[in-house]
N, C-alpha and C positions, 0 to 999 in steps of 0.2 A: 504493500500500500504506500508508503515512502518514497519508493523507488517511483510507483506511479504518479505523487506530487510532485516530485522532483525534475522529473522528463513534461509536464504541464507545461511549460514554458518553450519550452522545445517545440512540444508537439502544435504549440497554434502559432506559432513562430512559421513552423512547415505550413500551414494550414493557408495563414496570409502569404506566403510565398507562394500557394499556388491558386491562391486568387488573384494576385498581381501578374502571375502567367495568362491566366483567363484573358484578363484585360488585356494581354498582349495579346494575346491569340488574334482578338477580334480586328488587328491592323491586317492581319491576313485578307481580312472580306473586303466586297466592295465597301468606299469607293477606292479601296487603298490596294490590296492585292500584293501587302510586301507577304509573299507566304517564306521568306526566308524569316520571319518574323514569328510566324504558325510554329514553323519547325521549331526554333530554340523553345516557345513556350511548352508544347507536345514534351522535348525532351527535358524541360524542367519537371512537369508531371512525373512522366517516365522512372526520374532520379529519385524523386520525391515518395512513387508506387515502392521503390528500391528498399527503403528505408521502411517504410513502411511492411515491409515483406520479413521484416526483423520482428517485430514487437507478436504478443502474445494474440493481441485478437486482431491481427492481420486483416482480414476481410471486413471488421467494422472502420478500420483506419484506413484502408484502402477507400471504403466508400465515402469516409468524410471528404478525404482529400478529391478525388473526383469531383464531387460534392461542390466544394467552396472552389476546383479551376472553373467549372459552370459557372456558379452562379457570377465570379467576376468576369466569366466573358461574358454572357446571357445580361446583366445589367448595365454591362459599355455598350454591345451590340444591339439590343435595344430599346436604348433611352429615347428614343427618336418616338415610341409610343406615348409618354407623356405628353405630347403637344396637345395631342389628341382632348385633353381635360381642362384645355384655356379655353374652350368654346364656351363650356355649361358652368366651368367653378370659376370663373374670374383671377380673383386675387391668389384663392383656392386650391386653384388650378395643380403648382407647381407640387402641392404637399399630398395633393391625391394622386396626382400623378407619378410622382416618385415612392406612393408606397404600393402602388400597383403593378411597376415596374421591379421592384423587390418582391412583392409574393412570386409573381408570373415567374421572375428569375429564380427564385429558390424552387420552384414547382420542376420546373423546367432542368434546372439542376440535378434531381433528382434520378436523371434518365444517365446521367454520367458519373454522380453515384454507383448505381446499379452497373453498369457498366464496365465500372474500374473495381470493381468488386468480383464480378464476374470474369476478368482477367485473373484477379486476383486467387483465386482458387485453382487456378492451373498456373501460379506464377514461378519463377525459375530466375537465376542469378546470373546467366548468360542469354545469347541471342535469341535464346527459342521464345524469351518474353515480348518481342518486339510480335510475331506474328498475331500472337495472342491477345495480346492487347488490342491491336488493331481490329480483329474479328470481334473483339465482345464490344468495343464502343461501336463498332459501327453497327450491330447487333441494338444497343440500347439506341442508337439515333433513327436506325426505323424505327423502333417500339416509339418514341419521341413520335416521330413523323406522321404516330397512324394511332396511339392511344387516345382515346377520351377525343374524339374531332383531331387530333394531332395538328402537333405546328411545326414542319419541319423546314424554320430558318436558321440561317446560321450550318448548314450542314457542311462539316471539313470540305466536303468536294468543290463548294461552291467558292474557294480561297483560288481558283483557279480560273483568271478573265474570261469569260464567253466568248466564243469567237476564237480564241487562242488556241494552238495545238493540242496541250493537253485536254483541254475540255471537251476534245471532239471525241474522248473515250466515253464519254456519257451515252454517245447514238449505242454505243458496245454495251456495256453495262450501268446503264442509267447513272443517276448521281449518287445513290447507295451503293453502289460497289464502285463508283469513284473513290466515294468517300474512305471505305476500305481502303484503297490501295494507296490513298492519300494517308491517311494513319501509318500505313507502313511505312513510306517515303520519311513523314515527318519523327517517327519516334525510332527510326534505326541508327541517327549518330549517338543516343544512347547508350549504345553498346563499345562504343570509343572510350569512355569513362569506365568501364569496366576494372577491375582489380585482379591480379591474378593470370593473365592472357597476355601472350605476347604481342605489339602490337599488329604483327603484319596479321594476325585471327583476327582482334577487334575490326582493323579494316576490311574484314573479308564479307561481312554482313552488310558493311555501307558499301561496296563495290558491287555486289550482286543485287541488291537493291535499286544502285542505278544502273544495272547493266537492265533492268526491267522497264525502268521509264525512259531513258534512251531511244529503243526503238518505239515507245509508245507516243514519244515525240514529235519522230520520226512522221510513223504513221498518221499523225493530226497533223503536222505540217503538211505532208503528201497530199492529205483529204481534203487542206483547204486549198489546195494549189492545183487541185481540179474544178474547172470551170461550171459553176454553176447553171445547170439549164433555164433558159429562159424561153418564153414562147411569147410571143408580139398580140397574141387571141387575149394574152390575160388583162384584167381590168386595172385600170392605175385606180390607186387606192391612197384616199388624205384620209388623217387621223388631223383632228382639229382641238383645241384645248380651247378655253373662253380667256387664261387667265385671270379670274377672279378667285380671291380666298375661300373660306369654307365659310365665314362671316358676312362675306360681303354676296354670295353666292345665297346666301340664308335670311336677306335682312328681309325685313318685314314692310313690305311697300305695296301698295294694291297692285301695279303694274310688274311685282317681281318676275312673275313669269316669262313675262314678251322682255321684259330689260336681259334678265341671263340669253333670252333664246337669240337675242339679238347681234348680241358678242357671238354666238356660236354661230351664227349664222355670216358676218362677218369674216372669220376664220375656216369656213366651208368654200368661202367663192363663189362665182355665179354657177350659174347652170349648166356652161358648157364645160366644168373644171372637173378633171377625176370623172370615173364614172361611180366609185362607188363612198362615200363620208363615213366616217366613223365619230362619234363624239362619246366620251367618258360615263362611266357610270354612274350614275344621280345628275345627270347632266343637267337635267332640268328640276328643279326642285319642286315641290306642293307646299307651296306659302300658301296661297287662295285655291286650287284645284289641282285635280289629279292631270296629267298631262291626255293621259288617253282618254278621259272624260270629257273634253273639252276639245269640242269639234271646230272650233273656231281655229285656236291654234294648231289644230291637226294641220286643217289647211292650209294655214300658212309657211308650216313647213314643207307642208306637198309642192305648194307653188315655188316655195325657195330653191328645191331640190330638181326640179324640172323631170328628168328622164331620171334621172342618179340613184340610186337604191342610199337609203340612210338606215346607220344602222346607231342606238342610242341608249343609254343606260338612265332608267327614270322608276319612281316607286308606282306600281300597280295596285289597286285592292278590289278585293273582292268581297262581294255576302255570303256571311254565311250563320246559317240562323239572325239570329236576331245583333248579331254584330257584323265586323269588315274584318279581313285579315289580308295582311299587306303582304306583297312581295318584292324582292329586288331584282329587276329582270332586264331582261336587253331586249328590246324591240326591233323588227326591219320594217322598215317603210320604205314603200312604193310610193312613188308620185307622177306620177304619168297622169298628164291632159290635165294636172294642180289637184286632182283629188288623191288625197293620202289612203292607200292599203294597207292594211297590217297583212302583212305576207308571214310571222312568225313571233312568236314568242318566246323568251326563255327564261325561265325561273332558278333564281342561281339553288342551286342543290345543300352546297356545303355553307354554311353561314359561320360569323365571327364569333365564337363564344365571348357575351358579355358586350362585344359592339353591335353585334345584330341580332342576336338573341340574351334570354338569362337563360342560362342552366334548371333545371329544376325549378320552373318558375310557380308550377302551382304550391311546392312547398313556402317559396321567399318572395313571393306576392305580396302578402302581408304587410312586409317593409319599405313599398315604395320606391326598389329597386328599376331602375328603368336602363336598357342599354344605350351606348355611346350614340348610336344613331336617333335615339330619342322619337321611334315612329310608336306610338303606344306601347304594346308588351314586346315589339322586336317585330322582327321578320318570319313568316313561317319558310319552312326550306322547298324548293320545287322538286316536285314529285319524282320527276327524271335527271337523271346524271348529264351530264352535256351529252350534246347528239350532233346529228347532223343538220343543219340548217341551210335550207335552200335560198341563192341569190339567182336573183335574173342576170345573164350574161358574165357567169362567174362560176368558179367550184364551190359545193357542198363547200361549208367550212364550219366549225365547232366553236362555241361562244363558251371565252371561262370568263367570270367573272368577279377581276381582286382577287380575293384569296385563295380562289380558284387556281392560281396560276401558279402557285408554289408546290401545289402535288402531281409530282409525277404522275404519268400515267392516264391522266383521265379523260385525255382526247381517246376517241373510238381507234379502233382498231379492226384491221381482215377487213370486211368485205364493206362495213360502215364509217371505215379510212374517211376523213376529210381532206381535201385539197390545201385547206391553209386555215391558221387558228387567228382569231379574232380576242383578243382581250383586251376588255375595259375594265379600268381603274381608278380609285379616287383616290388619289394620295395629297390630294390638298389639308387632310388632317394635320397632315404631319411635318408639316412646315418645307425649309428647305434642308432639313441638314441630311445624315447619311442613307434615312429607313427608304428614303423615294428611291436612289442609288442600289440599294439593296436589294428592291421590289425587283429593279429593272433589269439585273444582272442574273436576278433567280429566274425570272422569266425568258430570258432568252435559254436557257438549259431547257425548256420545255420544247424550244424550235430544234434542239442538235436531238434530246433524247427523241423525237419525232421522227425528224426530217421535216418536218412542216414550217412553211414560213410565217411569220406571227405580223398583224398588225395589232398596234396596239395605240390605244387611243387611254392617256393618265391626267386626268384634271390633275395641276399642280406638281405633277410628275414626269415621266419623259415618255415624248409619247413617238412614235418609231414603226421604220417599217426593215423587219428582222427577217435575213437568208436564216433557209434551212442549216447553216453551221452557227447561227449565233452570231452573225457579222451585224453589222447595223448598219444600212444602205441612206437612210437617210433618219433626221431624228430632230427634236427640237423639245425645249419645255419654255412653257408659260404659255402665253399668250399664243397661239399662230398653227402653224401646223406641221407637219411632215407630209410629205406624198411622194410615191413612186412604183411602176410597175408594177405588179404581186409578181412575187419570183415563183419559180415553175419548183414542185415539192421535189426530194430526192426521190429513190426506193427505201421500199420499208426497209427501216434499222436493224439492227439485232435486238435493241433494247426494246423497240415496238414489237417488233414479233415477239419476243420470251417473256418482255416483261419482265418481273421480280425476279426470275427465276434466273437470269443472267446476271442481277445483284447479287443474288444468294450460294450463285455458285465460286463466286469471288472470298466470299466472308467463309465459305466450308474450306476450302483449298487452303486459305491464310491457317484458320483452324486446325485443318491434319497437318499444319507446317511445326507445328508445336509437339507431336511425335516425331514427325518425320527426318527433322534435321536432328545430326549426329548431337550430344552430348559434346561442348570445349573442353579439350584436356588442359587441363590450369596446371601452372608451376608457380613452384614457392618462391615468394621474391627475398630479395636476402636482406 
């Protein structure tokens, strides 16, 4: 018991050491991408799991420390959500927002906890720790990505620019079994530090290591250094933003509606521009009316759009018994001869826990709990997962909507394949600093794991029109727009056709690597 007070000083010594790795870590993501930066923090962990593999209840010490590198990455990574609570708490704001950002973050943490915990009972004092670790956290960052709605940002793989060579192993094994192999890379100088081994062994884990990413380099340079298909049939496509704030976008004026649609209309162009508009999600707001209620305005977008298909992000509701229940959906509009058709609708599926919905609401109704979006009880979710959405003079393409865009996977696939993905977003929440950055880096991983080219239309964000490898053809934020041919899709990926099963097979392999490689013969140093 002595000996345990004694090492108390010690052990939260360790503890803030690797929440100050955390916070490094997070220079690795957008907009920063120094991943040489990821690496030292990874091998502070690493060192820190080392020490940790000494003491008596190893596996609860290993999960602290996991534990506390989260949560100080997860609370520098992002702070950028507290903007979010200067709309509704005023002065307020900053103290609710900062302790929401610490639950989220400690909650969040708890997946690399689990994680490094899970290393931790297969752990070992030479190289065979490096595979292992790497399988059980990238192991806990799915479980992250998919538990309770999962939130999977901030994932290792994503420490690598879109568009760049490396990233193009995502079409291969999506961002999860990036993320894998990104673990490995990052926590194999590790084993340089070692005690015991001579050094040309310790280097022989970091040399084979890079003789792995090397040619996977290679391979992403080569794939982007093949010429993109393009077809002259496809439609030019603007993505427009109004530039207005979340406040200014929300004020309270009888004519708010026609004033926001105005600006966007502005930033669309006349009617012979593009053939097909995109404008952001909540684009139009319901201060005085529902957008699709209100036939007046319909038509006036009809007539602004002339031939153009518009495609648009606005709150719908519906009856149902004796109340309304809202949804958050993307509309297409036709406007052909100035009369607008709703050609489609789409109900965003997955919602924001606590911004678009409460959890558990009929239990914590009671307390006047209301989500960020502030539309009565939330959003209900739409009944279908994204699908195929038909455009006139255009490919089939799939609408995600915000947060939609961050999970792998959930463009269709085989024979319901879309031609090209459409995402709208509002990142005017969140002001200007890195979480819009973030948004836009994690979304284009869904253009490479696809092959699908992405327009994307981000109030207050960057709104872009994105190649099948994650390139950015053209792109703008604020106020204005982006526009440019749709690029013609690749063939389906590997990571489209297998799916998870091409992440999973990465995180198994790393796994039997913790049998499979021999035992270091250690010598005594003198």
């Amino acid at each position: 018991m002595n000996a345990e007070r004694e090492n108390l000083p010690k052990v939260w010594l360790e503890r803030g050491a690797a929440a100050m790795a955390g916070a490094i870590a997070t220079l690795g993501h957008a907009p920063f991408h120094v991943v040489a930066l990821y690496v030292i923090a990874i091998v502070i962990l690493v060192r820190l799991l080392d020490r940790a593999a000494l003491r008596p209840k190893r596996i609860a010490a290993a999960f602290a420390l996991g534990w506390c590198f989260a949560i100080g990455h997860f609370a520098t990574g992002l702070h950028w959500i507290s903007s979010a609570f200067l709309y509704d708490f005023g002065v307020w704001g900053p103290l609710f927002g900062g302790a929401a950002i610490l639950l989220l973050a400690a909650l969040l943490a708890c997946f690399w906890g689990l994680g490094s915990a899970l290393a931790m009972m297969l752990w070992t004092s030479d190289m065979r720790r490096v595979p292992i670790f790497a399988a059980a956290v990238a192991l806990s960052e799915w479980l992250r990505g998919n538990a309770f709605t999962g939130f999977p940002w901030l994932l290792p793989g994503y420490v690598w620019p879109p568009g760049e060579p490396m990233s193009q192993l995502a079409s291969l094994v999506g961002v999860y079994g990036l993320s894998a192999l990104t673990l490995l890379l990052a926590a194999s100088p590790a084993v340089l530090f070692d005690a015991g081994i001579k050094p040309l062994r310790r280097l022989a884990p970091v040399l084979a290591v890079a003789l792995v990413f090397a040619p996977s380099w290679a391979w992403g340079w080569r794939r982007l250094a093949e010429p993109t298909p393009r077809a002259l049939d496809l439609p030019v496509v603007r993505v427009a933003d109004s530039g207005m704030s979340q406040a200014d976008k929300w004020a309270e004026r009888p004519d708010q509606e026609w004033r926001v649609v105005q600006r966007y209309l502005e930033a669309s162009g006349s009617a012979n521009e593009a053939d097909i508009v995109i404008w952001p999600e909540g684009a139009i707001p319901s201060v005085n009316s529902y957008a699709l209620e209100n036939e007046a305005l319909l038509d006036a977008l009809a007539a602004a759009m002339g031939e153009r298909a518009l495609v648009l992000g606005l709150t719908r509701r519906e009856p149902r018994g004796e109340r309304f229940v809202h949804y958050n959906s993307a509309v297409v509009i036709n406007g052909a001869s100035g009369a607008a058709e709703i050609v489609d609708i789409y109900d965003k599926h997955r919602l924001v826990p606590f911004g678009e919905y409460i959890p558990f609401w009929r239990l914590v109704s009671g307390f006047n709990i209301a989500p960020l979006q502030r539309i009565g009880a939330g959003f209900e979710p739409g009944a279908r997962a994204p699908r195929r959405i038909m455009l006139a003079n255009a490919p089939a393409a799939t609408i995600l909507i915000c947060y939609e865009a961050i999970f792998p996977g959930l463009a269709p696939a085989g024979d319901d394949r879309p031609g090209w993905i459409i995402s709208v977003t509002n990142d005017a929440w969140f002001g200007n600093g890195v979480g819009p950055s973030q948004h836009f880096a994690i979304a284009r991983y869904r253009a490479i794991e696809s092959g699908l080219p992405i327009a994307r239309a981000a109030s207050g964000g960057v709104s872009a029109i994105v190649d099948p490898q994650g390139r950015v053809i053209d792109a703008n934020r604020g106020a204005g727009y982006a526009e440019a041919r749709l690029p013609a899709p690749l063939p389906v990926t590997v990571y489209a056709r297998f799916g998870l099963a091409a992440s999973a097979l990465v995180a198994l392999v790393l796994a039997l690597l913790r049998l499979a490689l021999p035992r270091p013969h250690r010598h005594a140093c003198g």
